[in-house]
C-alpha positions, 0 to 999 in steps of 0.5 A, spaced: 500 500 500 505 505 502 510 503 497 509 510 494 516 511 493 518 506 491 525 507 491 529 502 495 527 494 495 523 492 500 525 487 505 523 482 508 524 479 516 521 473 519 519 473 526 515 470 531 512 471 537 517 467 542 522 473 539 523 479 542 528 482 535 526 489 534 522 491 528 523 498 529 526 503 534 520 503 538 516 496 537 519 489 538 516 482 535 512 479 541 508 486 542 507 488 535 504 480 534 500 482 540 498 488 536 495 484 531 492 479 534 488 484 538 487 488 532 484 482 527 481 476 533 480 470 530 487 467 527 492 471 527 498 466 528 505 469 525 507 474 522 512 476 516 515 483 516 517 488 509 519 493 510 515 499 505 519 504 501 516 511 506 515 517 503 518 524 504 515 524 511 519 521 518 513 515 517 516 508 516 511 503 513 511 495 513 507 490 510 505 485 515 504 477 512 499 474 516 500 466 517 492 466 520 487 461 520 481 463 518 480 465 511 476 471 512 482 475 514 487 479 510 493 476 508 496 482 508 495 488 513 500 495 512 503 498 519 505 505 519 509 507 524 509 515 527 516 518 529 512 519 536 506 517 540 500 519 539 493 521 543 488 515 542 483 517 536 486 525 536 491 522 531 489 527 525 491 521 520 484 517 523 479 523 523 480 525 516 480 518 515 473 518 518 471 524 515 473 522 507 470 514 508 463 518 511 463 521 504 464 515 500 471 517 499 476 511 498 481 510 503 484 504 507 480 500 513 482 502 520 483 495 523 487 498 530 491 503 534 497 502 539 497 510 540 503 509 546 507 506 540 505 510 535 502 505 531 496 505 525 494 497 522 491 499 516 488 496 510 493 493 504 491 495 498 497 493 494 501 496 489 498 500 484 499 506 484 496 511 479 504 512 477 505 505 475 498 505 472 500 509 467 507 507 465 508 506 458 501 509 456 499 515 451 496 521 453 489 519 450 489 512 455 490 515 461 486 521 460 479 518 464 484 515 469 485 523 471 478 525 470 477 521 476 482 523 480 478 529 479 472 527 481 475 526 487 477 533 488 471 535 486 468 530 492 472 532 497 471 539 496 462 540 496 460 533 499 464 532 505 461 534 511 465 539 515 466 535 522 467 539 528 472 532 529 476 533 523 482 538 523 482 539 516 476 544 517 480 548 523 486 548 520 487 553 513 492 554 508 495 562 510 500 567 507 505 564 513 503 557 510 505 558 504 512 564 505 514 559 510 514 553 504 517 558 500 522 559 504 524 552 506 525 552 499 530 558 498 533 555 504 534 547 503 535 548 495 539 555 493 543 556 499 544 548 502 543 543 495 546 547 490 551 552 496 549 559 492 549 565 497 544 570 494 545 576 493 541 581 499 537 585 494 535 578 490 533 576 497 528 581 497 527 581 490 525 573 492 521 575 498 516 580 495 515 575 489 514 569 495 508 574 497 505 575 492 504 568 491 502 567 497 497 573 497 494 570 491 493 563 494 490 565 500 485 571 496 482 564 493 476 561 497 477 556 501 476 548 500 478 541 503 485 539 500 488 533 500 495 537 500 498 532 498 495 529 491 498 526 485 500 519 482 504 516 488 499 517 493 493 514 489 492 507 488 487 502 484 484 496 489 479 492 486 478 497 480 476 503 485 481 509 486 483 510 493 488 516 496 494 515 501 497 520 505 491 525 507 493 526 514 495 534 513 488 535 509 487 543 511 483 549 508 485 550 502 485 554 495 481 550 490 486 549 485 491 547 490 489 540 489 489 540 480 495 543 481 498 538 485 495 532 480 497 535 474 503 538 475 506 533 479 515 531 479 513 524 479 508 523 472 509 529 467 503 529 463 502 533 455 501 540 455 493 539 451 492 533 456 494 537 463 489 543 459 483 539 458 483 536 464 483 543 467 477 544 463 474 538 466 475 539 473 472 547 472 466 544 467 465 540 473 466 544 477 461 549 474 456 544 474 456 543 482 455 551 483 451 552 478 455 558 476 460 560 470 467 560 473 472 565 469 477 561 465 482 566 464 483 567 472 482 560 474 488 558 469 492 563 471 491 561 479 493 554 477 498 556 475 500 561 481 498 554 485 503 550 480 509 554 482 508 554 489 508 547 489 512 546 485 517 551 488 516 547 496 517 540 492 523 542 490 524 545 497 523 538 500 527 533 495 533 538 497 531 537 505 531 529 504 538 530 500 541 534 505 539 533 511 537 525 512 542 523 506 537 520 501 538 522 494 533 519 491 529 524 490 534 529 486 532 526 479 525 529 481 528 535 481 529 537 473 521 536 471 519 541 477 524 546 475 521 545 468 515 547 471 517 553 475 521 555 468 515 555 465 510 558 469 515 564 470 515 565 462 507 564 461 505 571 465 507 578 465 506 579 472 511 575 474 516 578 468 520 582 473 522 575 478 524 570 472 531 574 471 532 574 479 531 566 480 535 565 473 540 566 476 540 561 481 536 555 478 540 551 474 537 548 467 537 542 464 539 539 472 537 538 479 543 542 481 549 540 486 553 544 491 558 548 486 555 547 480 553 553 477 
């Protein structure tokens, strides 16, 4: 299920319940199959461990074999294990959980919480991730694959209740949110990956363009968002697409999401298929208000919120090179600086900051420290 950055092989490890050999920093054999068992009664024997390629997160995953004896039990369960313990049902990855499953919203079955240990049992749902799905296909067999995706942003920002028990409606994107991101960026990549020292009137150049992205962003109307929604984090069981990783979902601008999916660093799609995905998603969209949307402002704020996706993804591929010594993602690098590249040159607005960040953006790579 979690594969979702499948960068690293799995591994798996065989253990009992007799054995206290450590199965992470916190968790032993004996109490994890306790977990289980506690989890899903009625036959829970053994267990096998592999060990999931994780995300961008300081989450770690593990795919759970389960020698039962009932056949009414899965085969396979995921565990995912927090940096830290958490709070009973406060965790916010189950009450966003709960609220997208209340709206007929696909996401993974709970089966158990060990908050002491930081621990969450969920449900398998394999590996095909809407990346995989789409390997080696053309634009015009993959274009009913993204509509529902869409349908999905289209669900979760009109038909989703807003709880007072889910955080994502109590907490919103805001002008510090997205300077914050924008700085991470600035910092991890310009100054810590690539080593540039930036000169002090382009910082300033840099922070009043930062602004203006985020004042835009915050100046739209605010909807559930996903915030992390693209190929790796949707997946097919069964034949139904279901989402991954929505533990951060906040109010948020409307495009956030549609950027997210159709400019995301793992999948590049074609310029006309990215266009009339987009006008798939404001036609539906329309459709729900019952009311015409101005095509012109919408293309541009789509593009307002590619660019600081981008930009904050960018950020984060250079954190996890830097910082935790994973150079996996830098080759996600170069696609997502051909987007900010293009999102500069498409609008007037932002002539003034394409020579500015020019300066500092390396073409044609993802950039090491040095390079110029």
């Amino acid at each position: 299920m979690f594969s979702t950055y499948p960068d690293r092989p799995g591994e798996r490890t065989h253990i009992t319940g007799a054995r206290d050999c450590e199965v992470s920093m916190r968790v032993i054999a004996r109490d994890l199959l306790g977990f289980v068992r506690s989890s899903l009664p009625g036959g829970v024997v053994d267990i096998a461990i592999e060990k999931l390629g994780g995300d961008a997160s300081d989450r770690n995953y593990y795919r759970l074999h389960l020698d039962r004896n009932s056949p009414e039990l899965p085969a396979t369960v995921v565990l995912m294990e927090l940096a830290a313990p958490f709070a009973g049902e406060e965790l916010p990855f189950v009450n966003v959980l709960r609220t997208l499953e209340r709206s007929g919203l696909g996401v993974p079955r709970l089966y158990g919480l060990e908050p002491g240990q930081g621990l969450v049992l969920l449900e398998d749902l394999g590996d095909e991730i809407l990346q995989r799905k789409i390997e080696g296909k053309k634009a015009g067999e993959i274009g009913h694959l993204y509509q529902e995706a869409l349908d999905g942003v289209v669900k979760m920002q009109w038909d989703l209740p807003a709880g007072q028990d889910c955080p994502a409606f109590k907490t919103a994107f805001t002008v510090e949110r997205f300077l914050w991101e924008l700085d991470f960026f600035r910092a991890n990549y310009i100054e810590a990956l690539l080593g540039r020292s930036i000169h002090p009137e382009d910082l300033k150049a840099m922070g009043r363009l930062f602004l203006l992205l985020a004042t835009l962003l915050d100046g739209e109307r605010k909807v559930f968002t996903h915030r992390d929604y693209h190929s790796r984090n949707l997946i097919y069981h069964g034949d139904r697409l279901k989402m991954l990783d929505f533990q951060d979902a906040r109010m948020g601008p409307p495009l956030y999401d549609v950027a997210s999916l159709l400019r995301d660093s793992y999948v590049v799609l074609e310029d006309p298929l990215v266009e009339s995905l987009l006008d798939y998603y404001l036609s539906e969209t329309e459709r729900r208000r019952g009311k015409k949307i101005d095509r012109s402002r919408a293309r541009f704020i789509f593009d307002i919120a590619s660019l600081q996706r981008n930009l904050k993804a960018i950020g984060t591929f250079a954190y996890q090179a830097v910082e935790r010594k994973n150079p996996a993602y830098l080759k996600y690098i170069p696609p997502t600086l051909a987007y900010v590249e293009s999102n500069l040159q498409r609008h007037e607005e932002l002539s003034s900051y394409r020579e500015i960040l020019a300066r500092y953006l390396p073409r044609g790579g993802a950039g090491r420290r040095g390079e110029r």
